[in-house]
PyMOL Python script that loads the backbone (N, CA, C, O; Angstrom):
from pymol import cmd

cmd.read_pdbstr("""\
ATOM      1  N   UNK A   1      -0.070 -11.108  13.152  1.00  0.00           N
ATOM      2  CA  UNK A   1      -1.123 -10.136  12.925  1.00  0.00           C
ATOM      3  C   UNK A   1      -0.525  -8.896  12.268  1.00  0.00           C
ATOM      4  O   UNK A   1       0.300  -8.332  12.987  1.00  0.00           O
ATOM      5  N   UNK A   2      -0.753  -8.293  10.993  1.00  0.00           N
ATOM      6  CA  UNK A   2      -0.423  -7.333  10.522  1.00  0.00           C
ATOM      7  C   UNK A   2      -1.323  -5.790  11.162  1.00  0.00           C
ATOM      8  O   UNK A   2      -2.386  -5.499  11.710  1.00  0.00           O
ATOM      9  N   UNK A   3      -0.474  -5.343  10.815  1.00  0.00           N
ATOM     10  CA  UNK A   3      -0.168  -3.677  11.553  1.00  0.00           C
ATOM     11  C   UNK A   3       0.220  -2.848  10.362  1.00  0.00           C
ATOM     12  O   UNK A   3       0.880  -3.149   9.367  1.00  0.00           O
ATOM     13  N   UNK A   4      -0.491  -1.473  10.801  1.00  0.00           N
ATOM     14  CA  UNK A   4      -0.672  -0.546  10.196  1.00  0.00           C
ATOM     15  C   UNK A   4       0.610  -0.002   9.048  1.00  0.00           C
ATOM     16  O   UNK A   4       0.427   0.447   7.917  1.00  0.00           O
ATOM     17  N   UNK A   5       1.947  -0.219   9.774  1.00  0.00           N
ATOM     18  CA  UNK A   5       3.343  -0.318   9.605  1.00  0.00           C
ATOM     19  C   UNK A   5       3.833  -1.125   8.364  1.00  0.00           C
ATOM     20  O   UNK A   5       4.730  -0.837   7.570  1.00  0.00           O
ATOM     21  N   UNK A   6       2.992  -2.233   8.406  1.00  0.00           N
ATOM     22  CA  UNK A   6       3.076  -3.530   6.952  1.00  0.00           C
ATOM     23  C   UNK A   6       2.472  -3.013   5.900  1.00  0.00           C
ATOM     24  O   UNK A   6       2.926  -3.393   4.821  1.00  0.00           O
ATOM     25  N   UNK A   7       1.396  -2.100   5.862  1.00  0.00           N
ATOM     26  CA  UNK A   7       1.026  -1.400   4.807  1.00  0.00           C
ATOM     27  C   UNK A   7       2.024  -0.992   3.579  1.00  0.00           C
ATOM     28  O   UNK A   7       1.875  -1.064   2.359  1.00  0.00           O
ATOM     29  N   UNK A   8       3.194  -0.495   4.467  1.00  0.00           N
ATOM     30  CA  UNK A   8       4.303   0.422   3.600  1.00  0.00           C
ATOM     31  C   UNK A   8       4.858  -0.811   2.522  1.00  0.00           C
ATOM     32  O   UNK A   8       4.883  -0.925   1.297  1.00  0.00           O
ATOM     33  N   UNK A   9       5.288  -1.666   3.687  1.00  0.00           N
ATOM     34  CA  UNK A   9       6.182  -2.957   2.774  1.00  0.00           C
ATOM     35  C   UNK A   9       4.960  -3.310   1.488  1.00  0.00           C
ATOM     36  O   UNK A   9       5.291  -3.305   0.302  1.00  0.00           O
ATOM     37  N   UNK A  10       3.605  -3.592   1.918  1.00  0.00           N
ATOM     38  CA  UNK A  10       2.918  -4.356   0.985  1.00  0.00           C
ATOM     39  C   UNK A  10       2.642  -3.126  -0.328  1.00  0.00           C
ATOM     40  O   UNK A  10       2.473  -3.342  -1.528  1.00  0.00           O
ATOM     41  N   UNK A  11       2.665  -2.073   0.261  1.00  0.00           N
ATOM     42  CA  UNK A  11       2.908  -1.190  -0.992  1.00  0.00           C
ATOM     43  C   UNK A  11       3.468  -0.947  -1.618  1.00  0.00           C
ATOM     44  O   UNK A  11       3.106  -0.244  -2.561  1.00  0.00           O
ATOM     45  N   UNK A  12       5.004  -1.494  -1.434  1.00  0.00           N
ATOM     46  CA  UNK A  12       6.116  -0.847  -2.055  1.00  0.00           C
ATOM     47  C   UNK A  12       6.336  -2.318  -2.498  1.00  0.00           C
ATOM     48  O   UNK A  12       7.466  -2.587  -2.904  1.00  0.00           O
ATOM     49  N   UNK A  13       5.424  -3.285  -2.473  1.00  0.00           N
ATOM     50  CA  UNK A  13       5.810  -4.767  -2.752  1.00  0.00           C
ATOM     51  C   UNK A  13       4.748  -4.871  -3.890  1.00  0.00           C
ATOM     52  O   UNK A  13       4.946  -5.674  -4.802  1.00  0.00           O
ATOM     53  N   UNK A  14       3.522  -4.018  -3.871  1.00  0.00           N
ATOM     54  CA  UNK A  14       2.757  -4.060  -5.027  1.00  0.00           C
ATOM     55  C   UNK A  14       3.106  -3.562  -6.067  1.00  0.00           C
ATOM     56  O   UNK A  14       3.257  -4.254  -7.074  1.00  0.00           O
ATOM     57  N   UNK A  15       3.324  -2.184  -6.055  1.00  0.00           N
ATOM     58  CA  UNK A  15       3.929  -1.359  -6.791  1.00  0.00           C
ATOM     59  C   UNK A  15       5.481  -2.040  -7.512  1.00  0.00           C
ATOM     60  O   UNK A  15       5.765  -1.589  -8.622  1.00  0.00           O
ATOM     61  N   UNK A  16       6.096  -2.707  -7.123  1.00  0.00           N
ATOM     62  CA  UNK A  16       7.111  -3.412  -7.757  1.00  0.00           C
ATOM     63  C   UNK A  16       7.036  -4.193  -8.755  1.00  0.00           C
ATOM     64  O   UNK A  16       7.624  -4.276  -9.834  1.00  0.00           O
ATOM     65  N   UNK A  17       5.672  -5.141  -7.885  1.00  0.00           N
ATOM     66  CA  UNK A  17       5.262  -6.237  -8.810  1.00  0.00           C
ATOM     67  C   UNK A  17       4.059  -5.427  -9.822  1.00  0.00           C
ATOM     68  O   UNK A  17       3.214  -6.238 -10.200  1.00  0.00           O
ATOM     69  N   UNK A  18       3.914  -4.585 -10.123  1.00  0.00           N
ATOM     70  CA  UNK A  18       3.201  -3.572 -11.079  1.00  0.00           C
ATOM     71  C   UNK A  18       3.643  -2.639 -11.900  1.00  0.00           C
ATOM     72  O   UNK A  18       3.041  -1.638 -12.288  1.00  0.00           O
ATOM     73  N   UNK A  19       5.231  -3.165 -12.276  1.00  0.00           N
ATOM     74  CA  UNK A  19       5.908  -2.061 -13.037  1.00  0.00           C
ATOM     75  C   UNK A  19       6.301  -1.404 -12.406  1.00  0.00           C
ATOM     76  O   UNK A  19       6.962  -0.688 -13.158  1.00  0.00           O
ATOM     77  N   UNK A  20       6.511  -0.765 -10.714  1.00  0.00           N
ATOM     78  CA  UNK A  20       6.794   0.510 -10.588  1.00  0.00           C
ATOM     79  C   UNK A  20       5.868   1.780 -10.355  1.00  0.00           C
ATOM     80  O   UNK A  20       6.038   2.823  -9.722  1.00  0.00           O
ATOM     81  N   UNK A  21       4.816   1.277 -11.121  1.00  0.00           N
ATOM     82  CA  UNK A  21       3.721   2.160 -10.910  1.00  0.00           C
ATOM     83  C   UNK A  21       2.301   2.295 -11.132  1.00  0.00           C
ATOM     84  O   UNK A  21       2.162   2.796 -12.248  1.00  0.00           O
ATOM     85  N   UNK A  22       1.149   2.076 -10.574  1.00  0.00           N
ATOM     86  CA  UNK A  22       0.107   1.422 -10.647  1.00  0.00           C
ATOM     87  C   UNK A  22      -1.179   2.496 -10.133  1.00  0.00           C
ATOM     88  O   UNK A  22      -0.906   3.566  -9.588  1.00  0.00           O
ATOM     89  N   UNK A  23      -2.406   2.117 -10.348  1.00  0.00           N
ATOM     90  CA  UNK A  23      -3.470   3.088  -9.882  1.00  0.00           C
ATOM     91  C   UNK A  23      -3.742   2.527  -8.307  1.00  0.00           C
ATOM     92  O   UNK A  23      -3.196   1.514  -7.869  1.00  0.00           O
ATOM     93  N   UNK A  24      -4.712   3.392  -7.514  1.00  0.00           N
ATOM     94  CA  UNK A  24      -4.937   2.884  -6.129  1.00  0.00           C
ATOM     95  C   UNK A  24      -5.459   1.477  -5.936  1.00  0.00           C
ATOM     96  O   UNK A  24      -4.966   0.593  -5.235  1.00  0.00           O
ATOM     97  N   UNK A  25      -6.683   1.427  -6.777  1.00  0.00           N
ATOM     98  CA  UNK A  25      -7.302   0.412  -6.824  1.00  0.00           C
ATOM     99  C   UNK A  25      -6.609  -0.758  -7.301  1.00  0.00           C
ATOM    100  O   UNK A  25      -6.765  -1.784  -6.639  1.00  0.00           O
ATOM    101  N   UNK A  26      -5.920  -0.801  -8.258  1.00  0.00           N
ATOM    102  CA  UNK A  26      -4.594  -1.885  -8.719  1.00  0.00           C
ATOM    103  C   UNK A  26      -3.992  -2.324  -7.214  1.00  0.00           C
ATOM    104  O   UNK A  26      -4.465  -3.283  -6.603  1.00  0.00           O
ATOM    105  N   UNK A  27      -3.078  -1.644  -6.780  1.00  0.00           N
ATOM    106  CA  UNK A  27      -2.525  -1.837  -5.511  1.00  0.00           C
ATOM    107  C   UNK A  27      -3.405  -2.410  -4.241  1.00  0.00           C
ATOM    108  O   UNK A  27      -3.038  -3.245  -3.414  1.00  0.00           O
ATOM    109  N   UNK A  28      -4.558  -1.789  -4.314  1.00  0.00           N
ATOM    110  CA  UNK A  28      -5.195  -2.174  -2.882  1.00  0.00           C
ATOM    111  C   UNK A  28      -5.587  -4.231  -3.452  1.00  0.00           C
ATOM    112  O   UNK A  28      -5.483  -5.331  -2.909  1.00  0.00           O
ATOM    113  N   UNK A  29      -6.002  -3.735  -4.697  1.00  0.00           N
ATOM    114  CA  UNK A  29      -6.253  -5.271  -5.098  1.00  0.00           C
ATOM    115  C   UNK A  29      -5.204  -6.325  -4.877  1.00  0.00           C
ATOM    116  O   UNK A  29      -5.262  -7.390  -4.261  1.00  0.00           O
ATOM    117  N   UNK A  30      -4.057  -5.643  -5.661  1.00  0.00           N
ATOM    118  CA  UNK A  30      -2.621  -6.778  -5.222  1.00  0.00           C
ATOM    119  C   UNK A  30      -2.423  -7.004  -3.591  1.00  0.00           C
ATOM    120  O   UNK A  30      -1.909  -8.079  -3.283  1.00  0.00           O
ATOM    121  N   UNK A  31      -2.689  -6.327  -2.785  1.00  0.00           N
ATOM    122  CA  UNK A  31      -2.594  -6.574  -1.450  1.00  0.00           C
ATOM    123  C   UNK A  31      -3.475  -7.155  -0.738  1.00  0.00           C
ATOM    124  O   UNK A  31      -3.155  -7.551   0.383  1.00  0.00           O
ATOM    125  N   UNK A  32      -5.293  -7.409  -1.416  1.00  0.00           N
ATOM    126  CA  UNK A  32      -6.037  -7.738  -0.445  1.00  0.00           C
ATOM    127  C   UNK A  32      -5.078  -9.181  -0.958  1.00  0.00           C
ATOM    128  O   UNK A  32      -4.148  -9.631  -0.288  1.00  0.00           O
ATOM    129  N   UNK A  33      -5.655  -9.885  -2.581  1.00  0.00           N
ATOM    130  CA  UNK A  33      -5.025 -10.927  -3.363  1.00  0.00           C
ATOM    131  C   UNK A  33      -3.783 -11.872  -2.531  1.00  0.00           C
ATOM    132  O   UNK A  33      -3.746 -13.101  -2.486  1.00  0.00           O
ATOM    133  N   UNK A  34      -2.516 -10.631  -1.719  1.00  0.00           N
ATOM    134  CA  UNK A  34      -1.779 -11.235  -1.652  1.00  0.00           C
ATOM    135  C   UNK A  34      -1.730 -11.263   0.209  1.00  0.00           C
ATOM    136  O   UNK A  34      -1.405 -12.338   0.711  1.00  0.00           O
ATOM    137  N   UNK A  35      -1.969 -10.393   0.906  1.00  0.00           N
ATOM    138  CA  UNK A  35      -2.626 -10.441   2.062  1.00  0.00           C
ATOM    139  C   UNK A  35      -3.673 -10.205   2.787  1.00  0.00           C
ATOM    140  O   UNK A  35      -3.815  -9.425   3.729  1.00  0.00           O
ATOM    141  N   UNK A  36      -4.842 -11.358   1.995  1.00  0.00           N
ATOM    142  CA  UNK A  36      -5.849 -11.245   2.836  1.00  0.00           C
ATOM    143  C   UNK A  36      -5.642 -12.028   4.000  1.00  0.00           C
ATOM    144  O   UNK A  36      -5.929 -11.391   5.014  1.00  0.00           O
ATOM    145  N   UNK A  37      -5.297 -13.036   4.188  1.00  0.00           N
ATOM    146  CA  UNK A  37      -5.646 -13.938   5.589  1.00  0.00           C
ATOM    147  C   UNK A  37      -4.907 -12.984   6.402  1.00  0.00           C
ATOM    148  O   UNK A  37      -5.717 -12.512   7.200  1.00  0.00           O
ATOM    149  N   UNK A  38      -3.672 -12.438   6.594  1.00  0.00           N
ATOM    150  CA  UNK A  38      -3.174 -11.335   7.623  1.00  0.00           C
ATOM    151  C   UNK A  38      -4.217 -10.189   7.744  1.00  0.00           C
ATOM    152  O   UNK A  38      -4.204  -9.804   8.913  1.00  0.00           O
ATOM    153  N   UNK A  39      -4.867  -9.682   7.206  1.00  0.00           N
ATOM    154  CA  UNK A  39      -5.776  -8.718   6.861  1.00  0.00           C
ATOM    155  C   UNK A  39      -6.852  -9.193   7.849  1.00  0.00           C
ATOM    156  O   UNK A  39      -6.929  -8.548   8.894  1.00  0.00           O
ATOM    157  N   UNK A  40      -7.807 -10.365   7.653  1.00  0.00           N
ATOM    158  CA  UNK A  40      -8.408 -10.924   8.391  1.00  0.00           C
ATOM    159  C   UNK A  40      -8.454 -11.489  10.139  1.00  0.00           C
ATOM    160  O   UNK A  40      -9.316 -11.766  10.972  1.00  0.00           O
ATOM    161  N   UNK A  41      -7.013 -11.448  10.052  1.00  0.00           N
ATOM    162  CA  UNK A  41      -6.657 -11.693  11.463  1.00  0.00           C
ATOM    163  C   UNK A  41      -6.110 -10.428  12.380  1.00  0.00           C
ATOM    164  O   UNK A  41      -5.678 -10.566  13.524  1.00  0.00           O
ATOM    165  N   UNK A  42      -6.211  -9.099  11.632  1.00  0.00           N
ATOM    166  CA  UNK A  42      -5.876  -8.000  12.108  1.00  0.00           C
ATOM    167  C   UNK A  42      -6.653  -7.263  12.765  1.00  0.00           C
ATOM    168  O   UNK A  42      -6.532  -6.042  12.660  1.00  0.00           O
ATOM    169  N   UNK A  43      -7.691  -7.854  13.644  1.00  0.00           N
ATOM    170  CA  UNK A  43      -8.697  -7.209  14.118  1.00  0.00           C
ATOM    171  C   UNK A  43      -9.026  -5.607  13.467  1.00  0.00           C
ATOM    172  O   UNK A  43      -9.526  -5.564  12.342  1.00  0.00           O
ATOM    173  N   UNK A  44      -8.768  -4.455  14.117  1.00  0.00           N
ATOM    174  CA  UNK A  44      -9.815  -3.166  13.375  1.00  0.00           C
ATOM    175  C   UNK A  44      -9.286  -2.694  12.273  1.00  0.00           C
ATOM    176  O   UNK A  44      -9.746  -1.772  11.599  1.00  0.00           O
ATOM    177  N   UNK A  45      -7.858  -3.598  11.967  1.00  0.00           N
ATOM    178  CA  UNK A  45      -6.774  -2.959  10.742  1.00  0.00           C
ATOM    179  C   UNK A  45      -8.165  -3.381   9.525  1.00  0.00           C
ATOM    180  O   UNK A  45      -8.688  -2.568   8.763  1.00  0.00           O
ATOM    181  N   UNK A  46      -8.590  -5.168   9.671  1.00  0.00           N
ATOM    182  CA  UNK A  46      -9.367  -4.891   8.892  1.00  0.00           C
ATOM    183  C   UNK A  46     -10.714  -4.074   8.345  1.00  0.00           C
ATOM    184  O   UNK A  46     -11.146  -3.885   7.208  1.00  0.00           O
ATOM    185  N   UNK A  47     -11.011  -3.821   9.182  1.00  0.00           N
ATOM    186  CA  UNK A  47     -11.954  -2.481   8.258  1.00  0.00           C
ATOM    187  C   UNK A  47     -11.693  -1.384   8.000  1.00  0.00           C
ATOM    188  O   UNK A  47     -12.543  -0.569   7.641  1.00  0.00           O
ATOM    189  N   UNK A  48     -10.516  -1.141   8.123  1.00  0.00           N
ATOM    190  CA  UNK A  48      -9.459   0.095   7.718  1.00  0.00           C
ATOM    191  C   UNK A  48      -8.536   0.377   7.143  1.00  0.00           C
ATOM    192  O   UNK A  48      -8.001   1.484   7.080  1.00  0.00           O
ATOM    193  N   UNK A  49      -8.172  -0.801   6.547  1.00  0.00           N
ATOM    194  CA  UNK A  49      -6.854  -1.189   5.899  1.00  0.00           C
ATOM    195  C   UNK A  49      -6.599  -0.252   4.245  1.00  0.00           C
ATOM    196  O   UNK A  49      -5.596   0.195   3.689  1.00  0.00           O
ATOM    197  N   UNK A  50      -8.113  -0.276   3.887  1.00  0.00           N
ATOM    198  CA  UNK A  50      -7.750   0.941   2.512  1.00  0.00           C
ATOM    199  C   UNK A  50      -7.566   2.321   3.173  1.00  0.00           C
ATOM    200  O   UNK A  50      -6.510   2.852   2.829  1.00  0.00           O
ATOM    201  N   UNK A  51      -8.165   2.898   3.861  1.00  0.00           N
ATOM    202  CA  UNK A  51      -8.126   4.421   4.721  1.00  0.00           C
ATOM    203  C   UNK A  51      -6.078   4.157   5.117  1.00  0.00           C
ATOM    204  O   UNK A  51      -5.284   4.994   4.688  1.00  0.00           O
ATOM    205  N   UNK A  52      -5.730   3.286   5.696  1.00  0.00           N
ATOM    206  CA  UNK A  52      -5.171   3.777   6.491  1.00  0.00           C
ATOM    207  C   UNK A  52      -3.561   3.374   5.441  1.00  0.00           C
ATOM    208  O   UNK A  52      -2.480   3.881   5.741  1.00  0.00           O
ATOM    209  N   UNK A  53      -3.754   2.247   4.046  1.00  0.00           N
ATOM    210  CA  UNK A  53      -2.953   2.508   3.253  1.00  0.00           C
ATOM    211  C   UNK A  53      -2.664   3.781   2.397  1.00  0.00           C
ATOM    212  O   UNK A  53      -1.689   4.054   1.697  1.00  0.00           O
ATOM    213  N   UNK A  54      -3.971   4.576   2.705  1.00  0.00           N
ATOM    214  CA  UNK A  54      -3.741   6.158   1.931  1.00  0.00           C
ATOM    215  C   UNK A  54      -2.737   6.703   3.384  1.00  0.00           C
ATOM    216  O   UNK A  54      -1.742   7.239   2.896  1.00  0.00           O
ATOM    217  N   UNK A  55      -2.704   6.722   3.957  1.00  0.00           N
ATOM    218  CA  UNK A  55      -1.598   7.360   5.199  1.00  0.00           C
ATOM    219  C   UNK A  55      -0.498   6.932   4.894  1.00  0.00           C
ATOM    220  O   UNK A  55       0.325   7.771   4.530  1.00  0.00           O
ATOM    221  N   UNK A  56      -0.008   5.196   4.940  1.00  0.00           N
ATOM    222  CA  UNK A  56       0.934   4.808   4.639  1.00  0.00           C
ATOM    223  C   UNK A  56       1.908   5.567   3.553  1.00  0.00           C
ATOM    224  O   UNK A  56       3.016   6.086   3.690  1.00  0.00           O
ATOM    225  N   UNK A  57       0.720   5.363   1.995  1.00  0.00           N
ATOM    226  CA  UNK A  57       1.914   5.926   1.240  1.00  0.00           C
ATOM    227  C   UNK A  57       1.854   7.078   1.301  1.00  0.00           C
ATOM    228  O   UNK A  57       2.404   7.699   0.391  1.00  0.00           O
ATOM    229  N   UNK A  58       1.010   8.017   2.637  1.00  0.00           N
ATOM    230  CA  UNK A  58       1.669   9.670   2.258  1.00  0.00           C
ATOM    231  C   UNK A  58       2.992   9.348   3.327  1.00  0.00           C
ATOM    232  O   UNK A  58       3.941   9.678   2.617  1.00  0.00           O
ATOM    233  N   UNK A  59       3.495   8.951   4.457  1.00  0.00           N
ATOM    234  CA  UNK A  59       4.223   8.488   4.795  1.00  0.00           C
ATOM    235  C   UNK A  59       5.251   7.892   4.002  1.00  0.00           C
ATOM    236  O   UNK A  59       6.358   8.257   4.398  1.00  0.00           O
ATOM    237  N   UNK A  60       5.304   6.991   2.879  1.00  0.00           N
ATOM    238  CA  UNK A  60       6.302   6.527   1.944  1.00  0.00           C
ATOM    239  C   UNK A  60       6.470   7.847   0.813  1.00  0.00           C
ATOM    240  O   UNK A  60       7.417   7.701   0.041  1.00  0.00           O
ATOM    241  N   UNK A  61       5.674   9.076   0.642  1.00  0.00           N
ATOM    242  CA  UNK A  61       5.659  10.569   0.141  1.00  0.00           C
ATOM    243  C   UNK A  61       6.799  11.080   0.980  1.00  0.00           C
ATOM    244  O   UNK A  61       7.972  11.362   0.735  1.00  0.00           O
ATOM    245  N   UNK A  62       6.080  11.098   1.999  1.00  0.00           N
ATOM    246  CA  UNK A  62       7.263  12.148   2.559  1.00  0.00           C
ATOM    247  C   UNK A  62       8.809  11.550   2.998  1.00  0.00           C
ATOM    248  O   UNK A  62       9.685  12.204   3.564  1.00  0.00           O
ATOM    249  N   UNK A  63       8.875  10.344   2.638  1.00  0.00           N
ATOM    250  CA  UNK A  63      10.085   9.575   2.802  1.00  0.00           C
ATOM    251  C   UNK A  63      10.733   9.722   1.317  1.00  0.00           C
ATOM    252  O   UNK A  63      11.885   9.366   1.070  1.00  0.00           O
ATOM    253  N   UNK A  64       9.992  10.201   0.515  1.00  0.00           N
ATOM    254  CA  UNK A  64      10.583  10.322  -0.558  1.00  0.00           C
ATOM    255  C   UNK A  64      11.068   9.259  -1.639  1.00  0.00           C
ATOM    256  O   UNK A  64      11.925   9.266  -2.523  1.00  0.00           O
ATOM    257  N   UNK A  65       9.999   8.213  -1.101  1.00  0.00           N
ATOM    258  CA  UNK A  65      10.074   6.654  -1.911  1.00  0.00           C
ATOM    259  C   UNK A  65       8.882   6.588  -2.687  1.00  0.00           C
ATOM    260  O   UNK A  65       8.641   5.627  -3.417  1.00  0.00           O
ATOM    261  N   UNK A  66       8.253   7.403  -2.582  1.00  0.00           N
ATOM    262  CA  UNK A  66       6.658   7.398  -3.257  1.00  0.00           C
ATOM    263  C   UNK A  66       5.868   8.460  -4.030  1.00  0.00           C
ATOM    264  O   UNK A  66       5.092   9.042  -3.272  1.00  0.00           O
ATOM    265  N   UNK A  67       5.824   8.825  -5.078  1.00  0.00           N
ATOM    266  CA  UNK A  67       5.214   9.806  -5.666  1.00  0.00           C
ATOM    267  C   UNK A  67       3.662   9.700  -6.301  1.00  0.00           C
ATOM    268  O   UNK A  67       3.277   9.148  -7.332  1.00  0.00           O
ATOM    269  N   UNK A  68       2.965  10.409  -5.333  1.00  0.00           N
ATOM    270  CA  UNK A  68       1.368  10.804  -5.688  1.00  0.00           C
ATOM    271  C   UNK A  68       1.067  11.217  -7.460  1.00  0.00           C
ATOM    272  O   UNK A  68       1.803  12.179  -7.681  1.00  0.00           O
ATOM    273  N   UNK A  69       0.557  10.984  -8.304  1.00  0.00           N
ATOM    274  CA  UNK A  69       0.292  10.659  -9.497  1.00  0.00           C
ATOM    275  C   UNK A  69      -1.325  11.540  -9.500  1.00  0.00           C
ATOM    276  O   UNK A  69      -1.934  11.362  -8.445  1.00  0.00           O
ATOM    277  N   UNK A  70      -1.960  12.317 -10.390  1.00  0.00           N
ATOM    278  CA  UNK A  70      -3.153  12.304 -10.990  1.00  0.00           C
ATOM    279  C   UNK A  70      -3.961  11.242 -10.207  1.00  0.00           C
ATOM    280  O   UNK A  70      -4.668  11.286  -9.200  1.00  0.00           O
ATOM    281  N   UNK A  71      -3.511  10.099 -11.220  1.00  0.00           N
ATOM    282  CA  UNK A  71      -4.645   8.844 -10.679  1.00  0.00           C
ATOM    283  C   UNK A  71      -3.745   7.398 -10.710  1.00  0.00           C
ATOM    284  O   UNK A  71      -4.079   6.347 -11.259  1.00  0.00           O
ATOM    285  N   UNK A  72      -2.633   7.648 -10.030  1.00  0.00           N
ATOM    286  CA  UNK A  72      -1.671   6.489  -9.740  1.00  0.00           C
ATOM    287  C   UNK A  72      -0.502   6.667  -8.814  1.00  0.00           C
ATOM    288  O   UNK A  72      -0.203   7.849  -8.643  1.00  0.00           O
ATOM    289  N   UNK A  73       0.240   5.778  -8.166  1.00  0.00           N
ATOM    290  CA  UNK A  73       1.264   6.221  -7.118  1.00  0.00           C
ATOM    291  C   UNK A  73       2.416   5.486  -7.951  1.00  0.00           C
ATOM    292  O   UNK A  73       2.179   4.370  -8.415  1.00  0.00           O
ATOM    293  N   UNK A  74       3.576   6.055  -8.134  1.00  0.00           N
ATOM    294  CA  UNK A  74       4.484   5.472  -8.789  1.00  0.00           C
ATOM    295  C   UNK A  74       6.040   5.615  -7.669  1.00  0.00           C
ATOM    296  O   UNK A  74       6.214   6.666  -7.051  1.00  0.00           O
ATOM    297  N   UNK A  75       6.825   4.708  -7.569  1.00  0.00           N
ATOM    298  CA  UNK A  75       8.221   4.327  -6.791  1.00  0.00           C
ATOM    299  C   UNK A  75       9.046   5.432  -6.733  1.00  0.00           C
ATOM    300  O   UNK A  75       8.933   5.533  -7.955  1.00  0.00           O
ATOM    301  N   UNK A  76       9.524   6.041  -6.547  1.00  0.00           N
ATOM    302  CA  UNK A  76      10.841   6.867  -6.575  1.00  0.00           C
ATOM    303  C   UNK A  76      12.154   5.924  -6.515  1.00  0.00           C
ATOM    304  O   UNK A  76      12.255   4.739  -6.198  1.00  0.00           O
ATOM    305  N   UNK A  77      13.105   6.847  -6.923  1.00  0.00           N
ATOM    306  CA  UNK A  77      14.589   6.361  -6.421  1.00  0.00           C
ATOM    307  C   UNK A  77      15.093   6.402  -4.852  1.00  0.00           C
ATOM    308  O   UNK A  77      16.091   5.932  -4.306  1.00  0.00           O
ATOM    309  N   UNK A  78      13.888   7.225  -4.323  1.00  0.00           N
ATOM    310  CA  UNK A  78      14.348   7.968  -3.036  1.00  0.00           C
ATOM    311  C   UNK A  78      14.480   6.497  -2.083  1.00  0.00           C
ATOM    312  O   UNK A  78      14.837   6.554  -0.906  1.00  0.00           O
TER     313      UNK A  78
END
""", "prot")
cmd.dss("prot")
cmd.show_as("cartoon", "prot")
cmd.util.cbc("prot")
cmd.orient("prot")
C-alpha cells in the first residue's frame, strides 16, 4: 500500500523520466499511468494523492532536490 512518503520517489522518478523537468500535470499523469493500482489500494491516499504530491515536492524544495518553476518543477543537483 503506498504512502504519502512514495510520492517523493514517484516524483523524482517522473521528473527523470521527463527530461529533468516537467509541468504538474505532466508528472501527476506519469504517476497516476505508472502507479495507479498502488494508488487504488491506498485507501484515503487515494483521493488525495494530487493535494498531498504538492507537499511532497515542497518537501523535495526544501531538501533542495526540487525547484518550483512558473509552471513546472524541475530536479536540482541538490
Amino acid at each position: 500500500m503506498a504512502n504519502k512518503q512514495d510520492l517523493q520517489e514517484w516524483i523524482t522518478a517522473a521528473l527523470k523520466a521527463l527530461g529533468g523537468e516537467a509541468h504538474l500535470t505532466r508528472i501527476a499523469q506519469h504517476i497516476w499511468e505508472n502507479h495507479e493500482a498502488e494508488l487504488r489500494r491506498s485507501g484515503d491516499l487515494f483521493f488525495t494523492w494530487q493535494y498531498d504530491m504538492r507537499w511532497q515536492a515542497q518537501r523535495l524544495k526544501d531538501a533542495g532536490k526540487l525547484e518550483k518553476l512558473s509552471r513546472s518543477w524541475r530536479l536540482t543537483d541538490g
